[in-house]
N, C-alpha and C positions, 0 to 999 in steps of 0.2 A: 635464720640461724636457730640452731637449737637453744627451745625454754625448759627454764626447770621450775616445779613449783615450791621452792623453798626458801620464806623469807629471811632468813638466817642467811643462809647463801648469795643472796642478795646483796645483801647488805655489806656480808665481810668481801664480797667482789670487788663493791662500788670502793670500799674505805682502800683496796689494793690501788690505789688511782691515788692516793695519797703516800708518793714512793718509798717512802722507807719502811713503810705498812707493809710492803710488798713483801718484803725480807720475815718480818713477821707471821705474816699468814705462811706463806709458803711451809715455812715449819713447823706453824700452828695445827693447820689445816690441809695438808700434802693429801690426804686421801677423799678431799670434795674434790672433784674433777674442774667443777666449775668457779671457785676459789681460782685453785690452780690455772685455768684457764687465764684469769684477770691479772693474778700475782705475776703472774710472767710478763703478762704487757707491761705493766706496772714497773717492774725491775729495768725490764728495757727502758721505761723513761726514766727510770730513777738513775741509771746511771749516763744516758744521754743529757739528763740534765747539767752534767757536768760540763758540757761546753757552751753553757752559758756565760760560762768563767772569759768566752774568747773574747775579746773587744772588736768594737764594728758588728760582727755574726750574731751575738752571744745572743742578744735580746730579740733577736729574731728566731733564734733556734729555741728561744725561751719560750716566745708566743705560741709556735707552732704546738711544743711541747703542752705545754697549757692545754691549748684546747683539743687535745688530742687526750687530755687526761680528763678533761670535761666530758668530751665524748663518750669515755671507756665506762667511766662514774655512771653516765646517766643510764647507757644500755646494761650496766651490770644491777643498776634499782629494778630496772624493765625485766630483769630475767633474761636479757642475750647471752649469747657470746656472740660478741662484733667482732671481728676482725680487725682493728685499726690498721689500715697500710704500711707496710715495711716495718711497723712496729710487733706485729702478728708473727712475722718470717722469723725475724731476731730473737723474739721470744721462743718460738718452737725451737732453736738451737737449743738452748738451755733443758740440760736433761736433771730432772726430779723424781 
Protein backbone atom coordinates (compact mmCIF):
# COMPACT_ATOMS: atom_id res chain seq x y z
CA UNK A 1 0.00 0.00 0.00
CA UNK A 2 0.91 3.44 -0.52
CA UNK A 3 3.33 5.51 2.39
CA UNK A 4 3.24 8.79 3.09
CA UNK A 5 5.91 10.62 5.16
CA UNK A 6 3.83 12.79 7.25
CA UNK A 7 3.56 12.46 10.85
CA UNK A 8 0.73 14.65 11.41
CA UNK A 9 -1.18 12.57 8.98
CA UNK A 10 -0.47 9.74 10.68
CA UNK A 11 -1.61 10.39 13.50
CA UNK A 12 -5.09 12.14 12.63
CA UNK A 13 -5.56 8.65 10.32
CA UNK A 14 -4.90 6.42 13.22
CA UNK A 15 -7.25 8.83 15.93
CA UNK A 16 -10.08 8.15 12.55
CA UNK A 17 -10.30 4.66 14.05
CA UNK A 18 -11.69 6.20 16.92
CA UNK A 19 -15.38 6.59 15.23
CA UNK A 20 -16.83 9.52 15.89
CA UNK A 21 -13.27 11.19 15.24
CA UNK A 22 -14.11 10.12 11.89
CA UNK A 23 -17.00 12.75 11.36
CA UNK A 24 -14.45 15.10 12.67
CA UNK A 25 -11.43 14.90 10.58
CA UNK A 26 -13.44 14.19 7.52
CA UNK A 27 -14.39 18.06 7.75
CA UNK A 28 -11.25 18.99 9.45
CA UNK A 29 -8.99 17.56 7.11
CA UNK A 30 -11.01 16.64 3.56
CA UNK A 31 -8.00 17.76 1.58
CA UNK A 32 -5.19 15.01 3.18
CA UNK A 33 -6.10 12.39 0.95
CA UNK A 34 -4.69 10.12 3.45
CA UNK A 35 -6.93 11.43 6.44
CA UNK A 36 -9.56 10.91 4.06
CA UNK A 37 -8.49 7.60 3.31
CA UNK A 38 -8.81 6.47 7.19
CA UNK A 39 -11.92 8.77 7.90
CA UNK A 40 -13.93 6.69 5.73
CA UNK A 41 -13.10 3.45 7.04
CA UNK A 42 -13.59 4.80 10.26
CA UNK A 43 -17.18 6.15 9.39
CA UNK A 44 -17.98 2.82 8.18
CA UNK A 45 -17.46 1.35 11.49
CA UNK A 46 -18.79 4.08 13.34
CA UNK A 47 -21.93 3.60 11.99
CA UNK A 48 -21.81 -0.35 11.73
CA UNK A 49 -21.12 -0.14 15.09
CA UNK A 50 -24.64 0.49 15.66
CA UNK A 51 -25.56 -3.15 15.42
CA UNK A 52 -24.00 -3.88 18.35
CA UNK A 53 -27.34 -2.76 19.81
CA UNK A 54 -28.62 -6.43 18.33
CA UNK A 55 -28.81 -9.02 21.11
CA UNK A 56 -27.29 -12.55 20.48
CA UNK A 57 -25.11 -10.95 17.13
CA UNK A 58 -24.42 -7.60 18.73
CA UNK A 59 -21.21 -8.59 20.66
CA UNK A 60 -19.93 -10.44 18.01
CA UNK A 61 -20.34 -7.75 15.32
CA UNK A 62 -18.67 -5.65 18.33
CA UNK A 63 -15.49 -7.81 18.38
CA UNK A 64 -15.15 -8.11 14.78
CA UNK A 65 -15.58 -4.40 14.71
CA UNK A 66 -12.99 -3.60 17.30
CA UNK A 67 -10.25 -5.37 15.90
CA UNK A 68 -10.77 -4.13 12.64
CA UNK A 69 -10.43 -0.63 14.20
CA UNK A 70 -7.19 -1.85 15.78
CA UNK A 71 -6.07 -2.87 12.61
CA UNK A 72 -6.89 0.47 10.61
CA UNK A 73 -5.12 2.54 14.03
CA UNK A 74 -2.20 0.68 13.81
CA UNK A 75 -1.34 0.62 9.75
CA UNK A 76 -2.48 4.44 9.71
CA UNK A 77 0.76 5.07 12.79
CA UNK A 78 2.76 2.90 10.09
CA UNK A 79 1.97 5.18 7.27
CA UNK A 80 -0.54 2.81 5.13
CA UNK A 81 -3.47 2.87 3.65
CA UNK A 82 -4.85 -0.78 4.41
CA UNK A 83 -7.65 -1.73 3.08
CA UNK A 84 -9.70 -3.33 5.90
CA UNK A 85 -12.14 -5.99 3.89
CA UNK A 86 -15.62 -4.94 3.06
CA UNK A 87 -15.00 -2.05 5.19
CA UNK A 88 -12.58 -0.39 2.39
CA UNK A 89 -15.66 -1.07 -0.33
CA UNK A 90 -18.46 0.69 1.94
CA UNK A 91 -16.13 3.47 2.59
CA UNK A 92 -15.35 4.35 -1.12
CA UNK A 93 -19.27 4.70 -1.44
CA UNK A 94 -19.12 7.60 0.56
CA UNK A 95 -18.50 10.66 -1.73
CA UNK A 96 -16.38 13.71 -0.04
Amino acid sequence: MEKKNNNESFLYGALCYFWVLSVVFIILKKEDSFVKFHAKQGLVLFFASFLTWIPLIGWLVGIALFMAAVAGFIKALQGEKYRLPIIYDLGEKINL
